[in-house]
C-alpha positions in Angstrom: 138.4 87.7 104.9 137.9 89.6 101.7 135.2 92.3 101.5 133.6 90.0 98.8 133.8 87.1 100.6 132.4 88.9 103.1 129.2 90.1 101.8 128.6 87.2 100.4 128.4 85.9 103.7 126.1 88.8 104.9 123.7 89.3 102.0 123.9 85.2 100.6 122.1 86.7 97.5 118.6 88.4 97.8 117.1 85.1 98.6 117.0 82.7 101.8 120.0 80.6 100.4 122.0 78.3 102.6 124.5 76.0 102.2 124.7 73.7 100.9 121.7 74.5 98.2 119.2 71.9 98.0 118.1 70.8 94.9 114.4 71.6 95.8 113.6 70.2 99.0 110.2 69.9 100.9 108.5 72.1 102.8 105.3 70.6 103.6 103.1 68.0 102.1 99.6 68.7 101.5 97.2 65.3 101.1 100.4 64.3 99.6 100.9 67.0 97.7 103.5 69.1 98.0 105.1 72.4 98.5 108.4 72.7 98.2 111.4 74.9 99.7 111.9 76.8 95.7 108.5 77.7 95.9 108.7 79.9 99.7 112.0 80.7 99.1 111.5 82.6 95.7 107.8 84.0 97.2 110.1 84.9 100.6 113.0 86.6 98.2 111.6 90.3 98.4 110.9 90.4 101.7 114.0 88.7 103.1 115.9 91.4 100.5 114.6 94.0 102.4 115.0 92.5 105.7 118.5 91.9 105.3 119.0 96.0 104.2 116.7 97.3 107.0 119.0 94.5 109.9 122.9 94.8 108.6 123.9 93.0 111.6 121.1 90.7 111.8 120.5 89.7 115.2 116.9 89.0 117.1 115.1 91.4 114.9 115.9 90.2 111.8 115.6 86.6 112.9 112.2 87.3 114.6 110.6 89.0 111.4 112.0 86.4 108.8 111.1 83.8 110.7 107.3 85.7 110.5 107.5 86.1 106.9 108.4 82.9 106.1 105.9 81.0 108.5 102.7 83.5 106.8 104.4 82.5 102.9 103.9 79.0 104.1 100.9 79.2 105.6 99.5 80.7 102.7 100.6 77.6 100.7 99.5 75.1 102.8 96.1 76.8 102.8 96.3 76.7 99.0 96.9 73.2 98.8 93.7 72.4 101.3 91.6 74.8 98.6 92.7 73.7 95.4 92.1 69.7 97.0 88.8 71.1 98.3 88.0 72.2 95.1 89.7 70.3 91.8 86.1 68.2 91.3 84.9 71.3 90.0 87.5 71.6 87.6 88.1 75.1 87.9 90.1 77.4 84.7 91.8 80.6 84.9 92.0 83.0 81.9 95.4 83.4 80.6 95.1 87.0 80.5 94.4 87.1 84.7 97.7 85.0 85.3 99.6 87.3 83.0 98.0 90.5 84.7 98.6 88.8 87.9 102.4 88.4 86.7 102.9 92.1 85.5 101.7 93.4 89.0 103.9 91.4 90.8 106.9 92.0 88.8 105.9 96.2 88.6 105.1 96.2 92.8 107.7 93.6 93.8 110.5 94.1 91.8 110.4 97.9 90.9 109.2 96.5 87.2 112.6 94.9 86.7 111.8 91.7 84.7 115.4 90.6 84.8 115.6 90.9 88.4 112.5 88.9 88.8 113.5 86.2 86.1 116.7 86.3 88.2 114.8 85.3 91.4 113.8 82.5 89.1 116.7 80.8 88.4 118.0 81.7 92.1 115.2 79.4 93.0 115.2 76.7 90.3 111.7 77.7 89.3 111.0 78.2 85.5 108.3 80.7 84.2 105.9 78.1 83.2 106.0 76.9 87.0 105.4 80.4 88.9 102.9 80.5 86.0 101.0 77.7 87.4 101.5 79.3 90.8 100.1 82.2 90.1 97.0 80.3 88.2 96.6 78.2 91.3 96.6 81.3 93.4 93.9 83.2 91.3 91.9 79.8 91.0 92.3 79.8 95.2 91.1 83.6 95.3 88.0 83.1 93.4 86.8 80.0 94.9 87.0 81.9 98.5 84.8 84.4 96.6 82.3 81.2 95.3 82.4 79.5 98.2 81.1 83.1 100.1 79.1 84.5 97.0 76.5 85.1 99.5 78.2 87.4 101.8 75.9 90.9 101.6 76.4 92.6 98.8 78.9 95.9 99.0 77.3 99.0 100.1 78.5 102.1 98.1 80.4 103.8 101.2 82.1 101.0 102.5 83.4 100.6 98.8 84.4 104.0 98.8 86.2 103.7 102.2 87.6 100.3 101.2 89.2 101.9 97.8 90.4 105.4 99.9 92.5 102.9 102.2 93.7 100.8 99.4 94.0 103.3 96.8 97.8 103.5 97.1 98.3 99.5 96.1 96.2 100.4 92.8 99.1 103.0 91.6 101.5 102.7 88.8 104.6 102.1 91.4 107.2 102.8 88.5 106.3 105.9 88.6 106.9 106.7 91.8 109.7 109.5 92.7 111.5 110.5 95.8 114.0 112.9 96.9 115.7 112.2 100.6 118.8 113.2 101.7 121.7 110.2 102.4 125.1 109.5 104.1 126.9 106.8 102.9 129.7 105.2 104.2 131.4 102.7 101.8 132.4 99.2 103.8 136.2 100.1 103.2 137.8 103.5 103.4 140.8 103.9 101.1 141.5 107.0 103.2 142.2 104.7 106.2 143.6 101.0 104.9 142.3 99.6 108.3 138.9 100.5 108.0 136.9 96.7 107.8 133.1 96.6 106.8 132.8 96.0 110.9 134.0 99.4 112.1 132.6 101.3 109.0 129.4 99.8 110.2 129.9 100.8 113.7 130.7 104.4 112.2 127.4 104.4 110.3 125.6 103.6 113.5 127.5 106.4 115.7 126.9 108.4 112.7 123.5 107.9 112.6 123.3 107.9 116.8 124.3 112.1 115.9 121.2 112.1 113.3 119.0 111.1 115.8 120.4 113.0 118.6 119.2 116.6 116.1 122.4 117.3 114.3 122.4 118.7 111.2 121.9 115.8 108.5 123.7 117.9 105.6 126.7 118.8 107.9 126.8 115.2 108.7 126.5 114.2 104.7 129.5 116.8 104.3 131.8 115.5 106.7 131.0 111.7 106.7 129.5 110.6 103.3 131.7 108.9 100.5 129.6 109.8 97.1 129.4 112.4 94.6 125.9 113.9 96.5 128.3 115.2 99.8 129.1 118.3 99.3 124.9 119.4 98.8 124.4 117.4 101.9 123.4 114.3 100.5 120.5 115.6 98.7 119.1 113.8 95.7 116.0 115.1 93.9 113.3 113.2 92.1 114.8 110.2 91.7 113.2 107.4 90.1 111.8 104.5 92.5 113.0 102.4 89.5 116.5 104.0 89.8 116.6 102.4 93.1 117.1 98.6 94.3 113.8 96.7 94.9 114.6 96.5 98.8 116.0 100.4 99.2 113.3 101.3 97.6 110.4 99.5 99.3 112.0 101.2 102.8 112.1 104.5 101.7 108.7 105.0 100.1 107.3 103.4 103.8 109.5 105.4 106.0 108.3 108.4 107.1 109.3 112.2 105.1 112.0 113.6 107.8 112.3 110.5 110.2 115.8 109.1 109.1 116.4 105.3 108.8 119.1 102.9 109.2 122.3 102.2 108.2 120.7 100.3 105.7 122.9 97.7 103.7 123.8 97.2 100.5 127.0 95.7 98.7 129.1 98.7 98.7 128.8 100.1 101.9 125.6 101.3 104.6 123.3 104.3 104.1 121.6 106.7 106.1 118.5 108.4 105.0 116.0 111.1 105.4 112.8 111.1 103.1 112.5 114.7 102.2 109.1 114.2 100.0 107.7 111.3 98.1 105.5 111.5 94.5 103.3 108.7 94.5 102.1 107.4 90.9 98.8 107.7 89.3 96.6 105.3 91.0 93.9 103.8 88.8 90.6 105.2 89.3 87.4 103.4 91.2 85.2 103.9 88.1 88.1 101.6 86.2 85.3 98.2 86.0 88.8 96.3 86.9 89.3 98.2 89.9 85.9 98.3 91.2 85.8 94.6 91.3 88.8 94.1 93.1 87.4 96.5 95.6 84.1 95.0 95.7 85.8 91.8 96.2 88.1 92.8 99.3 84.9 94.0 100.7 82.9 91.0 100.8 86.5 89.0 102.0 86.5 91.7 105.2 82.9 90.9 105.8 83.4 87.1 105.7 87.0 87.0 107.1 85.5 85.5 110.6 83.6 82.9 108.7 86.4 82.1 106.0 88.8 81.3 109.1 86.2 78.7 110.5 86.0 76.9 107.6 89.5 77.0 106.9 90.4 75.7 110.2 87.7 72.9 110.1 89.4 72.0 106.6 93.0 72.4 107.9 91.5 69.9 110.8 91.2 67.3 108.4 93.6 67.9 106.0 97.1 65.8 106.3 99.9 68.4 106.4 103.2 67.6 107.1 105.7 70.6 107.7 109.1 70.1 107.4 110.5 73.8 107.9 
């Protein structure tokens, strides 16, 4: 089989893909209406994406926390569905500028603020901008009727907004400006140096190799002997490089893993990667006094103190809903 062939096979894109593609197929009805397979497969993309780097060989793992993601993506639909019915007598409207904010963020903390990346989950899935546009509307319309519905929760106190924006301060950052430096071996899925080398046995190099890591040898001697980029002879050390320099999936691993615990082999289509995060820059987060951010804060608040009561009332509406799951 040809290493492109190949890949294709392993990776099927950056999105849960298979063969042959539906056109857009259901994945549950809703009180008839319905939510369909585009719609959990483009929201599912970034996660699978990263999935499918973290798990090269797939196996339980990877099938076990896919199979979570995709479940909570439609969950969250389904539970959209049951709001917006719940709710469309009151005929509720969005600002256009919220939707487009709403956008932005996820295209800056999703896709590394790569707008043709994002546009290219798009197409993947058969969805056009003005229908993730009414997604995203419906979503925000969702949000703040939770926040109607429990307007009477008690009212924030200043420390637990405080405490609430300490914890959450990192989500509020600029993420393309985030920086890393980490050291990496990478082993490309064929070896020209040795013409029998298959993306299978590299692989099974990169996981003895990385069995040495973990076992306390030296990571730059490793880099020196083993890697196959310009960065091996200084160890595999990269400085400050731009988290928008980096994929989407690569990056969203790294800037989680922990400085000096090394990860993988992590995939990607030339070959697998070990890494060590040597130090992360975070962006500038927005402050608390920003009216915006305070509200959002505010708000996740009040949904922590009602989150006991919101699941009752969801469940009684779920109870009585018609939903029909498909996947």
């Amino acid at each position: 089989m040809k290493l492109r062939s190949f890949f294709a096979l392993l990776l099927f894109a950056s999105a849960v893909h298979a063969a042959p593609v539906e056109v857009n197929g259901i994945a549950a009805k809703v009180n008839g209406r319905v939510v369909t397979k585009n719609q959990v497969s483009f929201m599912l993309a970034p996660y699978f994406a990263q999935l499918a780097t973290q798990f090269p060989r797939r196996g339980p793992d990877f099938e076990k926390k896919l199979k979570e993601a995709r479940d909570k993506v439609l969950n969250e639909l389904i539970d959209r569905e049951i709001i917006l019915d719940e709710f469309k007598v009151l005929g509720a409207t969005m600002k256009q500028q919220a939707v487009d904010d709403e956008i932005n963020r996820q295209v800056r903390e999703l896709y590394n603020g790569n707008k043709e990346k994002f546009n290219e989950e798009l197409r993947k899935n058969r969805l056009t901008m003005d229908g993730f546009r009414e997604m995203t509307r419906e979503k925000l319309v969702v949000q703040a009727m939770r926040a109607q519905h429990f307007s009477d929760a008690p009212p924030p106190l200043p420390n637990e907004i405080q405490k609430e924006y300490n914890e959450a301060k990192a989500s509020f950052r600029d993420m393309t400006k985030d920086v890393i430096t980490f050291q990496m071996i990478f082993i490309p899925s064929s070896d020209a140096a040795h013409p029998e080398s298959t993306p299978q046995t590299q692989l099974a190099l990169a996981e003895e190799v990385m069995t040495q890591v973990q076992a306390g040898k030296d990571f730059a001697e490793l880099a020196k002997t083993h890697s196959k980029d310009a960065f091996a002879e200084t160890g595999g050390t990269r400085e400050n490089v731009p988290r928008t320099d980096l994929s989407p999936a690569f990056s969203a691993i790294l800037f989680e893993a922990e400085v000096g615990k090394p990860v993988g082999p992590l995939l990607d289509p030339q070959g697998f990667s070990i890494v060590k995060v040597v130090k992360k820059e975070l962006g500038p987060s927005e402050p608390l006094s920003n009216p915006k951010v305070r509200q959002m804060i505010e708000e996740r608040v009040r949904r922590n103190k009602t989150a006991g009561e919101y699941e009752r009332w969801i469940e009684s509406k779920r109870k009585r809903a018609i939903i029909d799951r498909k996947i």
